[in-house]
C-alpha positions in Angstrom: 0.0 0.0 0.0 1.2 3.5 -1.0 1.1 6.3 1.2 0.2 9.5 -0.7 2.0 12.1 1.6 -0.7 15.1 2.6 -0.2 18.9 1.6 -1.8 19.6 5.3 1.9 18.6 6.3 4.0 19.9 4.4 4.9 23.4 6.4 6.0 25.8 3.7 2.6 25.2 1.9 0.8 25.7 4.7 3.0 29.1 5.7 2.6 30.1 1.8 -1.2 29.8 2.0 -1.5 31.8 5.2 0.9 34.4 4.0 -1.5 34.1 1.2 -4.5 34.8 2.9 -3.5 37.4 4.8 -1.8 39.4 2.4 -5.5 38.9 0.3 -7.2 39.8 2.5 -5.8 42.7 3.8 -6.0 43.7 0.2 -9.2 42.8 -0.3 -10.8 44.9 2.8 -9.1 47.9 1.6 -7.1 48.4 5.0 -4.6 50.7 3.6 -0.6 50.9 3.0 -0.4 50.6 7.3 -2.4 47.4 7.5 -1.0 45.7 5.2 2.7 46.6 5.7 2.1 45.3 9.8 0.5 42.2 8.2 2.6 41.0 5.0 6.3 41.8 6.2 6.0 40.0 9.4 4.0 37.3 7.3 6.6 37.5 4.9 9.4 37.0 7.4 7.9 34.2 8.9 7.4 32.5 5.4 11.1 32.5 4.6 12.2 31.0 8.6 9.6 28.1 7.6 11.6 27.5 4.1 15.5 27.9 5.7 14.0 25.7 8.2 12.7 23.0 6.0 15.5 23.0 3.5 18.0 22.8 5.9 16.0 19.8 7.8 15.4 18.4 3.7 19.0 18.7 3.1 20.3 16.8 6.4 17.8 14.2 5.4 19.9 10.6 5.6 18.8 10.1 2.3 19.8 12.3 0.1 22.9 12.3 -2.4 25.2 14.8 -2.4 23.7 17.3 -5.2 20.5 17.0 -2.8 22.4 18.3 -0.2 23.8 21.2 -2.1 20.6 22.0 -3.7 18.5 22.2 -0.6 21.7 24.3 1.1 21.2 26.7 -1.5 17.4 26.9 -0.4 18.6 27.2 3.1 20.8 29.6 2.3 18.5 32.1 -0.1 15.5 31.5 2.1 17.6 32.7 5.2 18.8 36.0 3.1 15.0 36.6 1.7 14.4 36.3 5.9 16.7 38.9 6.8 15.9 41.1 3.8 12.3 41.3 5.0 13.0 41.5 8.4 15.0 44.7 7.7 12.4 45.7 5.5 9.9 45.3 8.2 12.3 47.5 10.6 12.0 50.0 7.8 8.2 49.9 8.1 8.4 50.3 11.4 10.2 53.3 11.8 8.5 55.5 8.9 4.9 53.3 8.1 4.2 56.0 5.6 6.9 56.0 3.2 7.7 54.5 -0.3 10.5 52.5 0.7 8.0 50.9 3.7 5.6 50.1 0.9 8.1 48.6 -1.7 11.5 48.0 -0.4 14.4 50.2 -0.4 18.4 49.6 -1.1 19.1 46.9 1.9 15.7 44.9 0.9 16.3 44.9 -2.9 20.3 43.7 -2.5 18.7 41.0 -0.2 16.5 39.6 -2.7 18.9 39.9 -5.5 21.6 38.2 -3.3 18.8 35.3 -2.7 17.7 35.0 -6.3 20.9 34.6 -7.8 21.5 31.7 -5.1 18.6 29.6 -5.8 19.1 30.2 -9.8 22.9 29.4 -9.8 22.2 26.5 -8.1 18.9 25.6 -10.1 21.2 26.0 -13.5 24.4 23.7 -12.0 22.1 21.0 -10.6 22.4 17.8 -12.2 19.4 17.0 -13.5 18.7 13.8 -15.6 17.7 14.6 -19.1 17.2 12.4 -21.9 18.1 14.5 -24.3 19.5 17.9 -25.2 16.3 19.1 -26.5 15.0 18.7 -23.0 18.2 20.9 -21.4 17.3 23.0 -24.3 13.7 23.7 -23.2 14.7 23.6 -19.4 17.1 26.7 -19.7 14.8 28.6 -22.2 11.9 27.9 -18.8 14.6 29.1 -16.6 15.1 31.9 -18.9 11.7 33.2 -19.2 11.8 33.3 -15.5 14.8 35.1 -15.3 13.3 38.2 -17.5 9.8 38.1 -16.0 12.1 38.4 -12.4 14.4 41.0 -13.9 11.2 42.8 -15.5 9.2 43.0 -12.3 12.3 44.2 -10.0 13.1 46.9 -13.0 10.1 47.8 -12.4 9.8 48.3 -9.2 13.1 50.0 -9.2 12.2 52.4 -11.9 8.8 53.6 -9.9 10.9 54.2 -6.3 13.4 56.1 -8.0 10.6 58.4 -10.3 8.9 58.5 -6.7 11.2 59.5 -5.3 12.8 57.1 -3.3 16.7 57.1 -2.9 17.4 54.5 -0.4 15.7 55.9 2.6 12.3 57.1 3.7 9.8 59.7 2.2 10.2 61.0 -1.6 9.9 64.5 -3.3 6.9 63.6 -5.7 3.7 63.3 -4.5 3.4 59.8 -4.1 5.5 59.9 -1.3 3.2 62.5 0.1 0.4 59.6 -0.4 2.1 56.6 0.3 -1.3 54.9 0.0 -1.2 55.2 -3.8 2.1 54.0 -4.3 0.8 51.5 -6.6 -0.4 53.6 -9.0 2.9 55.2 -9.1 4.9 53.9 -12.5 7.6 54.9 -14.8 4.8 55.8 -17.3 2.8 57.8 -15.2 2.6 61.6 -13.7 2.2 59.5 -10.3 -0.9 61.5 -9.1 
């Protein structure tokens, strides 16, 4: 008889569907840019402990080979610098609630994720994985490519909206966005921001 393992167990779904429900519902009741900051970073943080946690407890695992072991470290690893990324980040929050780089991240958060990101993808790209053929390899690195520019796209974007709002690595702006932190959403490289 097979045991089918449950998804009620496994920890890091069950922290990524509570991080999801928060962070939708916060949204969803229209709490504001407070709220929501006091609810997702800490979420956020909380999130990223789970996964270091249960890569590093993967990765001791008796079973698994030595690529294993360096692939789940690298989890470990990235999920422990996405951890203290958003716990600065939530620091940030805390000391100026209102501000651009409270909503979205500043300097210190944005190095942490790129730091993390390039982890987890170095090691994604060196993994041995068993392909039958090159086509395969072929169509896995295109994947891995098309992630890689969504990333890049998103985190350009991002970056592109802090700095037209204003934000220069710490708190508040000189556009008005930063005057409505609130709206900081509606802020984009394309826009007059108000």
């Amino acid at each position: 008889m097979t045991v089918v393992p449950s998804l009620r167990r496994d920890p890091v779904l069950i922290a990524v569907a509570l991080v999801a429900l928060l962070s939708s519902s916060t949204a969803l009741a229209d709490t504001g840019g407070r709220v929501m900051g006091a609810v997702i970073w800490p979420a956020l943080v909380g999130l990223c402990a789970v996964t270091a946690a249960d890569g590093f407890r993967i990765g001791r695992a008796p079973h698994t080979t030595g690529a294993e072991r360096r692939m789940w470290g690298s989890v470990c690893l990235a999920a422990t610098v996405f951890m203290v990324s958003d716990a600065w980040q939530f620091g940030v929050f805390l000391r100026e609630p209102d501000s651009m780089a409270a909503s979205i991240g500043g300097p210190a958060y944005s190095a942490g994720i790129f730091a993390g990101t390039v982890c987890l993808v170095w090691s994604l790209l060196v993994m041995p994985l068993d392909y039958g053929t090159r086509r395969e390899r072929v169509r896995f690195l295109l994947d891995a490519a098309t992630v890689l520019v969504f990333a890049a796209t998103l985190g350009g974007y991002f970056t592109v909206t802090a700095g037209a709002a204003g934000v220069r690595g710490r708190a508040g702006g000189s556009r008005c966005c930063s005057a409505r932190p609130s709206t900081w959403w509606r802020c984009s490289p394309w826009s007059s921001c108000c």
